[in-house]
NUMI-902882 format. One record per atom (N, C-alpha, C, O, CB): x, y, z; residue in three letters; residue number from 1. Coordinates in pm, 1 decimal. Glycine has a CB too. Layout:
NUMI-902882
<rec x="X" y="Y" z="Z" code="ALA" pos="NUM"/>
...
END
This chain:
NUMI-902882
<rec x="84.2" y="-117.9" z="0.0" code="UNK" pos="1"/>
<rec x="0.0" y="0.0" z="0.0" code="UNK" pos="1"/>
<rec x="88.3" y="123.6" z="0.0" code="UNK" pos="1"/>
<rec x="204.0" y="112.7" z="40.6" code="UNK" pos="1"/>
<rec x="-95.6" y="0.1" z="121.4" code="UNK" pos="1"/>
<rec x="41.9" y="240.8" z="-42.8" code="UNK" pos="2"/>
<rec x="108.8" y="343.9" z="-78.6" code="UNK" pos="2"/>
<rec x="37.4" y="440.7" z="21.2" code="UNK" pos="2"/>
<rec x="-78.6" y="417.9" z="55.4" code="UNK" pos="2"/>
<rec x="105.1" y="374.3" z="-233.5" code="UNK" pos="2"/>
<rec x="106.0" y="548.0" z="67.7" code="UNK" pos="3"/>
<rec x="121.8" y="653.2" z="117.0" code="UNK" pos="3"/>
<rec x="-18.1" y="758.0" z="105.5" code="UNK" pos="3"/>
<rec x="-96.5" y="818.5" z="178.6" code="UNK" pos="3"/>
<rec x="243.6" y="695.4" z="56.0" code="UNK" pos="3"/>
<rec x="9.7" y="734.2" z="-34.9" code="UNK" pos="4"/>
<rec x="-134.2" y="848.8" z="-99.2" code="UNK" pos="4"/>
<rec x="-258.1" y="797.6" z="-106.6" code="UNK" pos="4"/>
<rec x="-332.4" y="870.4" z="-172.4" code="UNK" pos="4"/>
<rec x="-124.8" y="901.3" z="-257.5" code="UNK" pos="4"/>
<rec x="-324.4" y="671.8" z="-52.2" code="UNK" pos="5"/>
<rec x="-424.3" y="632.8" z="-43.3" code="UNK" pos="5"/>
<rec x="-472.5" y="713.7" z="74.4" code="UNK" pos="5"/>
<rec x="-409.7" y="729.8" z="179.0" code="UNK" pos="5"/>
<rec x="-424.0" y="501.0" z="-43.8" code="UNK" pos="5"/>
<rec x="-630.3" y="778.7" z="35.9" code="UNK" pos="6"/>
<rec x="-694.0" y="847.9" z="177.4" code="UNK" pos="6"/>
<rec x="-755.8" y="756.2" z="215.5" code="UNK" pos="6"/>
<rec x="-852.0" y="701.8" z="161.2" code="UNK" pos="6"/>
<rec x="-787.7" y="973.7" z="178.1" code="UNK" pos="6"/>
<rec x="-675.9" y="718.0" z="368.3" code="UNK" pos="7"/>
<rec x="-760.7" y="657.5" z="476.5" code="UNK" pos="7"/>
<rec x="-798.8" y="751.3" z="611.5" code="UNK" pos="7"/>
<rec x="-755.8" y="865.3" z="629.4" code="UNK" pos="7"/>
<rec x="-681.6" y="529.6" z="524.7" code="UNK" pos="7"/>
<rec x="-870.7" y="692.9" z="683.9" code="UNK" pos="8"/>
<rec x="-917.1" y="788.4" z="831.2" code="UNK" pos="8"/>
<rec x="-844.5" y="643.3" z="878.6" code="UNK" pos="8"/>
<rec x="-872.2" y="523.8" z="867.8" code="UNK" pos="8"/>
<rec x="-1133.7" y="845.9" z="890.4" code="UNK" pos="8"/>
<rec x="-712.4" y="740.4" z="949.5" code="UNK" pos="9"/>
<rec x="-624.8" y="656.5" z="1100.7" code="UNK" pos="9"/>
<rec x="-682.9" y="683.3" z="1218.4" code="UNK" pos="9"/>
<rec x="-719.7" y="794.2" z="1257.2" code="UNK" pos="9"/>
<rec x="-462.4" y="705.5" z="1137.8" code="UNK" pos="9"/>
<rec x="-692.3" y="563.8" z="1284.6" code="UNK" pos="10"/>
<rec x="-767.0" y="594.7" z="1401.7" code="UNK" pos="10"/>
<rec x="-650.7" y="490.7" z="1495.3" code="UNK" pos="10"/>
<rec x="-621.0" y="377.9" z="1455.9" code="UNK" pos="10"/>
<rec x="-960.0" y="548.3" z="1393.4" code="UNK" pos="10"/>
<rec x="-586.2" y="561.3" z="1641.5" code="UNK" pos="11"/>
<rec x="-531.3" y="534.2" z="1705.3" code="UNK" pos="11"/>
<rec x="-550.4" y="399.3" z="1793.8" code="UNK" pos="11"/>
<rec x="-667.6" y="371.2" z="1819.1" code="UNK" pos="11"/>
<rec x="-525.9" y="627.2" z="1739.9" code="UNK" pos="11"/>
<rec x="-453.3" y="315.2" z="1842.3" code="UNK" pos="12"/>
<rec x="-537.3" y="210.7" z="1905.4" code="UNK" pos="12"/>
<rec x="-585.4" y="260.1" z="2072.3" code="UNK" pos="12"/>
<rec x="-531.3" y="340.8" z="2147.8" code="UNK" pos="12"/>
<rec x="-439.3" y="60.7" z="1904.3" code="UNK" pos="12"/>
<rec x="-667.8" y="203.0" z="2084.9" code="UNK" pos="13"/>
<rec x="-719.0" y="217.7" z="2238.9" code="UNK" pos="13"/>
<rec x="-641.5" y="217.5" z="2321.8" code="UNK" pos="13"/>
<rec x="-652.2" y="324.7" z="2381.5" code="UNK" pos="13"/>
<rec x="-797.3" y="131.7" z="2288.2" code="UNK" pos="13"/>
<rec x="-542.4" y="139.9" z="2376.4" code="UNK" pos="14"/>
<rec x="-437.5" y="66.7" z="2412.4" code="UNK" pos="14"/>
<rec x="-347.2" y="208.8" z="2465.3" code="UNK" pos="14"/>
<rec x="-334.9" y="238.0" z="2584.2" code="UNK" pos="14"/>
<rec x="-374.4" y="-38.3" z="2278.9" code="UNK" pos="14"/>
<rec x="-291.1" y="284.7" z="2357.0" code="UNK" pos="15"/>
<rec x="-202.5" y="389.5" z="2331.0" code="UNK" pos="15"/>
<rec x="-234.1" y="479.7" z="2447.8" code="UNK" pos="15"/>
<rec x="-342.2" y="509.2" z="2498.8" code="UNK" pos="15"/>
<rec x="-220.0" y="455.8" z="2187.3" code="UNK" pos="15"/>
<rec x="-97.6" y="519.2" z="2479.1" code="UNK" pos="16"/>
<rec x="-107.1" y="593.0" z="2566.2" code="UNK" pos="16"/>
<rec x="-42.9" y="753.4" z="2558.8" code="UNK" pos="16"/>
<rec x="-13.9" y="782.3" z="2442.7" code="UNK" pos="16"/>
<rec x="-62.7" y="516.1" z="2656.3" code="UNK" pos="16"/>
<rec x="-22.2" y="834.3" z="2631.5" code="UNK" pos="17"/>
<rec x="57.1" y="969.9" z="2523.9" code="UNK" pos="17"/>
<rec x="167.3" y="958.4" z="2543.8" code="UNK" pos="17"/>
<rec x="224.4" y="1067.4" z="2544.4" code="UNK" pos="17"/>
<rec x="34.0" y="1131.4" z="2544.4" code="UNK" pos="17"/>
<rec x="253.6" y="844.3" z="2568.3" code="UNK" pos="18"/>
<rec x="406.5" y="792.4" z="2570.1" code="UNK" pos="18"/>
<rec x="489.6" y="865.8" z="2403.8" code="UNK" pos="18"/>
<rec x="597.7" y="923.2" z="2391.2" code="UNK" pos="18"/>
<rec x="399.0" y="574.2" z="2570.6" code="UNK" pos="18"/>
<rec x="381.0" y="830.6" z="2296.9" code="UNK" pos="19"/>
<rec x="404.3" y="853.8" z="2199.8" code="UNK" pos="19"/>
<rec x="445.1" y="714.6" z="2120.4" code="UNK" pos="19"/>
<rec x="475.4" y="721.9" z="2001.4" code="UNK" pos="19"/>
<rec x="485.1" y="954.5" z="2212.0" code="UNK" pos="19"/>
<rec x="445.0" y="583.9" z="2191.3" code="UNK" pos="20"/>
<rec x="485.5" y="488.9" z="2071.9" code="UNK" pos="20"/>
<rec x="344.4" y="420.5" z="2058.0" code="UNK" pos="20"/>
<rec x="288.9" y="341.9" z="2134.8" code="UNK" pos="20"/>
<rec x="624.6" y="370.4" z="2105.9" code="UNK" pos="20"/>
<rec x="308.7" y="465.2" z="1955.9" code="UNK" pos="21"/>
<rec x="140.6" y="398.1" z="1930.6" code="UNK" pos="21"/>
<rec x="119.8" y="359.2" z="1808.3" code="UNK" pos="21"/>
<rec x="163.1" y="446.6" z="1733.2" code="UNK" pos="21"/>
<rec x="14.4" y="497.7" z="1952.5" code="UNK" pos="21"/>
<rec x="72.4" y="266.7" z="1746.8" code="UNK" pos="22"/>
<rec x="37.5" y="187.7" z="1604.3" code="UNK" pos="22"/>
<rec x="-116.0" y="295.4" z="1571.7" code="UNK" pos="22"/>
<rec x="-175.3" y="358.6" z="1659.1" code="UNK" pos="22"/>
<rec x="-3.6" y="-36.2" z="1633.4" code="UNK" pos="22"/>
<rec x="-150.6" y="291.0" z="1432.8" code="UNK" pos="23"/>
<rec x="-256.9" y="338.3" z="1380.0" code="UNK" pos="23"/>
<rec x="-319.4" y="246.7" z="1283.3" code="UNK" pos="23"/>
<rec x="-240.4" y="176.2" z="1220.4" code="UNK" pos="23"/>
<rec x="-228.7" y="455.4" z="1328.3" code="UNK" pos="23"/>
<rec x="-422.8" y="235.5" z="1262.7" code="UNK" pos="24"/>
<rec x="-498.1" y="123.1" z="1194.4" code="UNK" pos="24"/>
<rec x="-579.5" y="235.2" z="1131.9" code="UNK" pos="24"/>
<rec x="-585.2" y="345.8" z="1185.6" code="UNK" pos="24"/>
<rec x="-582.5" y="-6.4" z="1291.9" code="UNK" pos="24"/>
<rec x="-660.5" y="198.6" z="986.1" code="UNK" pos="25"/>
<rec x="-755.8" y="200.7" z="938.3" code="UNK" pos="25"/>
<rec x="-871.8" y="127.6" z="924.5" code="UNK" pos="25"/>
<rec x="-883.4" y="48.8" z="830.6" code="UNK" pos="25"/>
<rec x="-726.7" y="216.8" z="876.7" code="UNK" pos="25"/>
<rec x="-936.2" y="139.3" z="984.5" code="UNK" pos="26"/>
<rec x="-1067.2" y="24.2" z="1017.6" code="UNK" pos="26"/>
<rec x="-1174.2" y="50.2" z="893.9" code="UNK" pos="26"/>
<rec x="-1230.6" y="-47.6" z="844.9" code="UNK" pos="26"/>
<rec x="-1161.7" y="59.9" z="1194.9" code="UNK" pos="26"/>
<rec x="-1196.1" y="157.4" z="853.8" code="UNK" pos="27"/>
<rec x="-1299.9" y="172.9" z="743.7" code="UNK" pos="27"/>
<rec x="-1247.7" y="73.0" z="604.9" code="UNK" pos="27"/>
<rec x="-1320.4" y="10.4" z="527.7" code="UNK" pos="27"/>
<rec x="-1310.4" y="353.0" z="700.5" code="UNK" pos="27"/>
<rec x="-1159.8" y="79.0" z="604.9" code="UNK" pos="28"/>
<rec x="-1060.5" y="14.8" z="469.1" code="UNK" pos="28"/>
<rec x="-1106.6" y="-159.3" z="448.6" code="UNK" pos="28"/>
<rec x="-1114.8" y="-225.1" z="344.9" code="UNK" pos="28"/>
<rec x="-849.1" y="24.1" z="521.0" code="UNK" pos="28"/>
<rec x="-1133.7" y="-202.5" z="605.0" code="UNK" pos="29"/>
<rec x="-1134.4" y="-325.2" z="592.1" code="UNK" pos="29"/>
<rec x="-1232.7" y="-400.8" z="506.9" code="UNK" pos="29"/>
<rec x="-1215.2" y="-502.7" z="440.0" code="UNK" pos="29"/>
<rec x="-1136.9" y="-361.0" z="700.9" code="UNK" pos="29"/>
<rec x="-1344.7" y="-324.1" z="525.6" code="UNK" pos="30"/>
<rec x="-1470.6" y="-368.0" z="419.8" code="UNK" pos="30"/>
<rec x="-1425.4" y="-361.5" z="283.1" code="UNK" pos="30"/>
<rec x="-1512.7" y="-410.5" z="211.4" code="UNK" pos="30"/>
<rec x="-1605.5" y="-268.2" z="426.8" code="UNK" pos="30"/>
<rec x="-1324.1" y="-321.2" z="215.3" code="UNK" pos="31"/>
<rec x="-1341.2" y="-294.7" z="67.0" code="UNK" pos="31"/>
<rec x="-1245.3" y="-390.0" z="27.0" code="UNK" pos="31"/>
<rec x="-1261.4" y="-457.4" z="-74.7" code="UNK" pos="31"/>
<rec x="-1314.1" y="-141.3" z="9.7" code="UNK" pos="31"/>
<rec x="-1131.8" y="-401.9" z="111.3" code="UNK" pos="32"/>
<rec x="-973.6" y="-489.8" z="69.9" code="UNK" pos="32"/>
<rec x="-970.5" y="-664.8" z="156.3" code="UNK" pos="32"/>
<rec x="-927.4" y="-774.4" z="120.4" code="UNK" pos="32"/>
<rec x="-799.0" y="-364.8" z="159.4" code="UNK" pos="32"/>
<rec x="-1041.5" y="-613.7" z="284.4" code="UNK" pos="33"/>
<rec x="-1006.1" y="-746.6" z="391.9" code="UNK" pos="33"/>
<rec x="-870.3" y="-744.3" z="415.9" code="UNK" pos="33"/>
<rec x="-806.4" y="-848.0" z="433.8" code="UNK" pos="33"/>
<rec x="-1039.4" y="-903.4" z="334.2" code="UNK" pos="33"/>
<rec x="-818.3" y="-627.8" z="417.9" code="UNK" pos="34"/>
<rec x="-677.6" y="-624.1" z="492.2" code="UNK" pos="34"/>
<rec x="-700.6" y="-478.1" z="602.9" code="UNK" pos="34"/>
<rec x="-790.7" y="-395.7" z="587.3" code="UNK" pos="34"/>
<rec x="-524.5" y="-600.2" z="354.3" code="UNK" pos="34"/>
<rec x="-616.4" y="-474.5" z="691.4" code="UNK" pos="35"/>
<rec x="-632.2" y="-373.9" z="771.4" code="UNK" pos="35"/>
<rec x="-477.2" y="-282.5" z="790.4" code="UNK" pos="35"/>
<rec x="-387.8" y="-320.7" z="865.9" code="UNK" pos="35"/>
<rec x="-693.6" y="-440.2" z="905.8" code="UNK" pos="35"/>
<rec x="-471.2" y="-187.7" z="726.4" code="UNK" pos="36"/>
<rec x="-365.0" y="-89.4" z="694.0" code="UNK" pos="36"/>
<rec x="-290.4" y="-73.7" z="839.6" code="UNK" pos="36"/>
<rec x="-372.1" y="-56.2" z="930.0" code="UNK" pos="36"/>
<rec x="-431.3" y="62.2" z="629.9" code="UNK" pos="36"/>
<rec x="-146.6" y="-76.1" z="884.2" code="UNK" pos="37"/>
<rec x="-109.5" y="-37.2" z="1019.8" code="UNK" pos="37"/>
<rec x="-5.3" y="31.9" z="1001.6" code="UNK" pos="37"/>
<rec x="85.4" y="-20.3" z="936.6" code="UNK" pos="37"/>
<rec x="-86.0" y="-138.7" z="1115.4" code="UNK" pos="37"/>
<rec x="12.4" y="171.8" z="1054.7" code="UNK" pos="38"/>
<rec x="97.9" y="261.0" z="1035.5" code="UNK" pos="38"/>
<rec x="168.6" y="296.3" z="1166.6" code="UNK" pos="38"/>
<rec x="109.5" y="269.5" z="1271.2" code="UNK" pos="38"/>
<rec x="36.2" y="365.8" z="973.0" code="UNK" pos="38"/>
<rec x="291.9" y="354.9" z="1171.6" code="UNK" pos="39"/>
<rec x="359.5" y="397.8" z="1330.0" code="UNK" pos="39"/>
<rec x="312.5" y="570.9" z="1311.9" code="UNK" pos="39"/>
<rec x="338.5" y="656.6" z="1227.4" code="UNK" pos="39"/>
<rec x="587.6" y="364.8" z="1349.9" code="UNK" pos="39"/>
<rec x="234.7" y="568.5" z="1432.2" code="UNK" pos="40"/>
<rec x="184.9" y="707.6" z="1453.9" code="UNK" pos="40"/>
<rec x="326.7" y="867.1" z="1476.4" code="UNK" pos="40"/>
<rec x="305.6" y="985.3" z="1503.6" code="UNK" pos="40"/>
<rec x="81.9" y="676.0" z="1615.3" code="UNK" pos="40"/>
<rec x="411.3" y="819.9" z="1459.1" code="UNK" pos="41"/>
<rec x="512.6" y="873.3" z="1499.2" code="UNK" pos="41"/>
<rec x="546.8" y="924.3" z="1354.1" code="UNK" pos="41"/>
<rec x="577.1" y="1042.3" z="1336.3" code="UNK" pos="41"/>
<rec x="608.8" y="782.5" z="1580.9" code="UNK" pos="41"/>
<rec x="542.8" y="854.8" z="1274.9" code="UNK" pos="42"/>
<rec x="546.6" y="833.4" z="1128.9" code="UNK" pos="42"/>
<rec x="467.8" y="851.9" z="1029.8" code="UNK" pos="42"/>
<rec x="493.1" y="781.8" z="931.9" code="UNK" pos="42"/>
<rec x="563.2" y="742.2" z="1109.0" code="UNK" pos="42"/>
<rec x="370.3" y="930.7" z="1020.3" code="UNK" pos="43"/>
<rec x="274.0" y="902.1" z="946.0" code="UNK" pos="43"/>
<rec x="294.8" y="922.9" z="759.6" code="UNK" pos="43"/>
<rec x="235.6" y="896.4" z="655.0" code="UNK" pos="43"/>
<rec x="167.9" y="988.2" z="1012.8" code="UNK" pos="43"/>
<rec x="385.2" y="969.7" z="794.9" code="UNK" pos="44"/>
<rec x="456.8" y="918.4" z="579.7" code="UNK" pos="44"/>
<rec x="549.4" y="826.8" z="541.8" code="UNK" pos="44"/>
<rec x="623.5" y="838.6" z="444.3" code="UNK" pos="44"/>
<rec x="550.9" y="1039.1" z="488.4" code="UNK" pos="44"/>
<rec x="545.0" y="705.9" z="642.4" code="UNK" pos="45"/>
<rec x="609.1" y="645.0" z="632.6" code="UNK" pos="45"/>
<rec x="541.5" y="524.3" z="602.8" code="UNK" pos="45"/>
<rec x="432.9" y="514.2" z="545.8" code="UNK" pos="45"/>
<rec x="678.5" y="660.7" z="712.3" code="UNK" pos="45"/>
<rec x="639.6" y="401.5" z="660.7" code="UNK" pos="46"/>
<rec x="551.1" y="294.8" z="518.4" code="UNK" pos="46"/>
<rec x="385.2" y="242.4" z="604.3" code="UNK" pos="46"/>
<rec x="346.1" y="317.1" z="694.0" code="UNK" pos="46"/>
<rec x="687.5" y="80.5" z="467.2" code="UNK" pos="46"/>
<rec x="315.3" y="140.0" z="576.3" code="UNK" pos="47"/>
<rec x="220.6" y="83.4" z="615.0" code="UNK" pos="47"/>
<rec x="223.8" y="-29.8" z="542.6" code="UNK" pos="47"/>
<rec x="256.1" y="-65.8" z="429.4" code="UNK" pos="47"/>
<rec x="115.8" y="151.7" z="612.6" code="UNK" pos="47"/>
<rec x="158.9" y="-98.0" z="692.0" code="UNK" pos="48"/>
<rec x="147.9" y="-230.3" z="674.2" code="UNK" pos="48"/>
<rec x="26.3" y="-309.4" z="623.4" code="UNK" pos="48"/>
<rec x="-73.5" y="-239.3" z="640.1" code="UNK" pos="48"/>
<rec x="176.6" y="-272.1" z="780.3" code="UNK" pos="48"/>
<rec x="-1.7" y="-416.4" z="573.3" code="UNK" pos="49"/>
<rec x="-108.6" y="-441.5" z="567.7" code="UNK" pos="49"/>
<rec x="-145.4" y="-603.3" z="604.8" code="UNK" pos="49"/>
<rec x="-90.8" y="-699.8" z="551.3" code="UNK" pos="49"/>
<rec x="-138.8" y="-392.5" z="449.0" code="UNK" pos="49"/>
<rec x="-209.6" y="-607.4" z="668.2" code="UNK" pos="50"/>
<rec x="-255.8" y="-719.8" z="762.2" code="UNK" pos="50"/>
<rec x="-341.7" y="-786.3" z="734.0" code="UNK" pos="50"/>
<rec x="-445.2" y="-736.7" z="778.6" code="UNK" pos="50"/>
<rec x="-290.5" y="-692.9" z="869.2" code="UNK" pos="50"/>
<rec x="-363.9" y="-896.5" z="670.4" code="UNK" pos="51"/>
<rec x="-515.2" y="-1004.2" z="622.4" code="UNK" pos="51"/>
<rec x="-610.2" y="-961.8" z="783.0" code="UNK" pos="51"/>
<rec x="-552.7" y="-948.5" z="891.0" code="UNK" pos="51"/>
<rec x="-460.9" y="-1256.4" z="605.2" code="UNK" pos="51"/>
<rec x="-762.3" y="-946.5" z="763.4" code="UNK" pos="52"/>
<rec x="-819.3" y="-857.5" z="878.5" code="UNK" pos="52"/>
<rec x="-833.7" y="-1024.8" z="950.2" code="UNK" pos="52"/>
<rec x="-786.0" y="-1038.4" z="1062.8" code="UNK" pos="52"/>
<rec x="-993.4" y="-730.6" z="842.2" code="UNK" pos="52"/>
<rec x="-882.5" y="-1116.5" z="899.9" code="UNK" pos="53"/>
<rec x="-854.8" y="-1218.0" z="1051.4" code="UNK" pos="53"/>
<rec x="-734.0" y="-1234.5" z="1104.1" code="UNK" pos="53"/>
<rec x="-736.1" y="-1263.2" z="1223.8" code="UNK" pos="53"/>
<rec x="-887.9" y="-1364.8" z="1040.3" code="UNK" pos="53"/>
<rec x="-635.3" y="-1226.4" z="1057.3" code="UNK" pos="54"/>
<rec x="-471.3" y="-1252.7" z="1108.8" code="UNK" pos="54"/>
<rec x="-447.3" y="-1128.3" z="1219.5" code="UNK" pos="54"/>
<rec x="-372.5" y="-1148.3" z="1315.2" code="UNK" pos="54"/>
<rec x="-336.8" y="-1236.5" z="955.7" code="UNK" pos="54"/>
<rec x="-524.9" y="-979.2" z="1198.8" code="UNK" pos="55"/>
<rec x="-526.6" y="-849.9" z="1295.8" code="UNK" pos="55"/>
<rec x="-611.7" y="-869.8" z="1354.4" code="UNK" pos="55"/>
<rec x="-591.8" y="-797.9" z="1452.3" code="UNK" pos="55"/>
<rec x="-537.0" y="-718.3" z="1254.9" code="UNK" pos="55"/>
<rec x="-763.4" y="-952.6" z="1380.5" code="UNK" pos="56"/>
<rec x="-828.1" y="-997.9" z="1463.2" code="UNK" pos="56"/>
<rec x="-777.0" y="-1087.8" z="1572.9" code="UNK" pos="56"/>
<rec x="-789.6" y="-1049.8" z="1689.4" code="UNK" pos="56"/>
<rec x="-906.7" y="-1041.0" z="1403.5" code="UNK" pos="56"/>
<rec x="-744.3" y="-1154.9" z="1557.3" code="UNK" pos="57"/>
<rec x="-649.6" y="-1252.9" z="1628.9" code="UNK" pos="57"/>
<rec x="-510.8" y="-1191.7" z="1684.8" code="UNK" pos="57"/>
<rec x="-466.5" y="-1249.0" z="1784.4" code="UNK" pos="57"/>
<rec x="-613.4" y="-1368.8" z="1526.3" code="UNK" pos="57"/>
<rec x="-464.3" y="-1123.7" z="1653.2" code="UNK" pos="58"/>
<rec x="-312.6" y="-1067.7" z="1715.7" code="UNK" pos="58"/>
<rec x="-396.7" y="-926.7" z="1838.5" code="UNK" pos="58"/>
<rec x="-346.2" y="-890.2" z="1944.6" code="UNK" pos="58"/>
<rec x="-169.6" y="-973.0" z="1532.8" code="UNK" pos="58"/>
<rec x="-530.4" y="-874.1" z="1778.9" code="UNK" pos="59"/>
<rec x="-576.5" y="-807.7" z="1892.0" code="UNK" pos="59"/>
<rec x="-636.2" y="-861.0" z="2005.4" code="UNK" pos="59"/>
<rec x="-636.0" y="-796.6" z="2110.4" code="UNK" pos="59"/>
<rec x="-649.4" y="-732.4" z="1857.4" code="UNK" pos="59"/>
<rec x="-688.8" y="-974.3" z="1996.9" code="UNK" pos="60"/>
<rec x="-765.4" y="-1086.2" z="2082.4" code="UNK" pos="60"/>
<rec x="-615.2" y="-1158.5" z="2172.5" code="UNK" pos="60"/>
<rec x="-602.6" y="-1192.9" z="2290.0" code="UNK" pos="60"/>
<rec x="-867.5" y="-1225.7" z="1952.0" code="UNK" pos="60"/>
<rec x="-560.5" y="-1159.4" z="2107.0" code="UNK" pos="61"/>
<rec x="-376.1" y="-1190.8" z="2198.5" code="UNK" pos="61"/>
<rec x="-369.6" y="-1107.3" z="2268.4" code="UNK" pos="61"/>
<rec x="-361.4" y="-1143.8" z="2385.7" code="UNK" pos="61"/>
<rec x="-217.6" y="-1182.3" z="2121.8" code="UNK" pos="61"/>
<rec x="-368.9" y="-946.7" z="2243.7" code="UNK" pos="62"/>
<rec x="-317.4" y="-874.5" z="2319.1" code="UNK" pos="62"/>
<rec x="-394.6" y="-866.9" z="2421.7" code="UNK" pos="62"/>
<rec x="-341.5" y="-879.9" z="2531.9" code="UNK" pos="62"/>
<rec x="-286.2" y="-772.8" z="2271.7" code="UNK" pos="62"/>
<rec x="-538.0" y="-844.3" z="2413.8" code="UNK" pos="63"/>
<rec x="-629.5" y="-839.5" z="2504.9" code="UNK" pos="63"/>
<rec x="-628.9" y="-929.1" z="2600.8" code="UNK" pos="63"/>
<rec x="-644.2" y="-892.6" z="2717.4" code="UNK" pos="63"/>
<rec x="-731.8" y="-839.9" z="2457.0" code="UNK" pos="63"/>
<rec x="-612.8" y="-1048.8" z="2571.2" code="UNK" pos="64"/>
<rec x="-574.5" y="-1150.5" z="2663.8" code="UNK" pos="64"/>
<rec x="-438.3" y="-1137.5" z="2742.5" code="UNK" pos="64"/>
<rec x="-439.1" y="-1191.9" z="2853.0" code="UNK" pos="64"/>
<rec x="-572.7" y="-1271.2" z="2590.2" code="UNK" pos="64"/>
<rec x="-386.1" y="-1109.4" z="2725.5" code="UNK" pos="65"/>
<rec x="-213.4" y="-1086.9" z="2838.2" code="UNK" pos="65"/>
<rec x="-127.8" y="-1176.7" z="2775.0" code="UNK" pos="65"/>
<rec x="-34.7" y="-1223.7" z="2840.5" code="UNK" pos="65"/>
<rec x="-212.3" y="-1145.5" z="3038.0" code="UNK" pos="65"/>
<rec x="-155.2" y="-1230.7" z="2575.7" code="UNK" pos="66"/>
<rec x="-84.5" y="-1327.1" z="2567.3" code="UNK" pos="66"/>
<rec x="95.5" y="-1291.2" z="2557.3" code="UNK" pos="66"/>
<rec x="187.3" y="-1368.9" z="2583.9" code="UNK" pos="66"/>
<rec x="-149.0" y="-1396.5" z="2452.0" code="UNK" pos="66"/>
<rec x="101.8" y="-1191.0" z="2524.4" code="UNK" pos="67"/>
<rec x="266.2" y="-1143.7" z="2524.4" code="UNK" pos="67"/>
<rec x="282.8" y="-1004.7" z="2642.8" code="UNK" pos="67"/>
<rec x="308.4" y="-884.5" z="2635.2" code="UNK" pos="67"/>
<rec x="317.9" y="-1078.5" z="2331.7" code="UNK" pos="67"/>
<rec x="253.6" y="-1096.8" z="2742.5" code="UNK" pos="68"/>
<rec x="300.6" y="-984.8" z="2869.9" code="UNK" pos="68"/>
<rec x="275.6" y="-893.8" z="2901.8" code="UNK" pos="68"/>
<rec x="157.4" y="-891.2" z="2867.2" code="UNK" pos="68"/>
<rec x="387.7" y="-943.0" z="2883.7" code="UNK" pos="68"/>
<rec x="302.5" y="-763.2" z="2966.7" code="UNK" pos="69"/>
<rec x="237.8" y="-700.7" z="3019.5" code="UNK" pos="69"/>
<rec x="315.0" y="-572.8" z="2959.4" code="UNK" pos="69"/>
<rec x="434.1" y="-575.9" z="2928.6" code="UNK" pos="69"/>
<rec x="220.7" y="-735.5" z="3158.2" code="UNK" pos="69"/>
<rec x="227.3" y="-453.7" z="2946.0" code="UNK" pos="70"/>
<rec x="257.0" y="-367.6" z="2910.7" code="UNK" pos="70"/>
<rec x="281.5" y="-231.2" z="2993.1" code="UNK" pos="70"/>
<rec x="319.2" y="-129.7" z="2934.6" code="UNK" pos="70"/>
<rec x="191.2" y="-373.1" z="2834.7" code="UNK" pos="70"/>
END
């Protein structure tokens, strides 16, 4: 995915004003079934893109305490 695609980034919940926070596009998911993830720190920088059950599941990890504590 490229840079110049207009998406609405929306921050994760999670994030705190530390400043190291991931950004997702959630509207996107309906059209592609991937879910765009960008470093908020960064925002012209690259993005990722995530098959949306494979980012369902890595958020359902986190929620659970599966990789430790934050």
């Amino acid at each position: 995915m490229t840079n110049s695609s207009p998406l609405t980034w929306c921050k994760s919940s999670y994030s705190g004003n530390g400043g190291s926070c991931v950004e997702w596009a959630p509207t996107h998911i309906a059209t592609t079934g991937t879910v765009p993830v960008r470093d908020s720190k960064n925002p012209t920088g690259p993005i990722l893109d995530f098959p949306a059950g494979s980012f369902a599941s890595f958020v359902e990890s986190v929620k659970a305490g599966e990789f430790g504590a934050v």
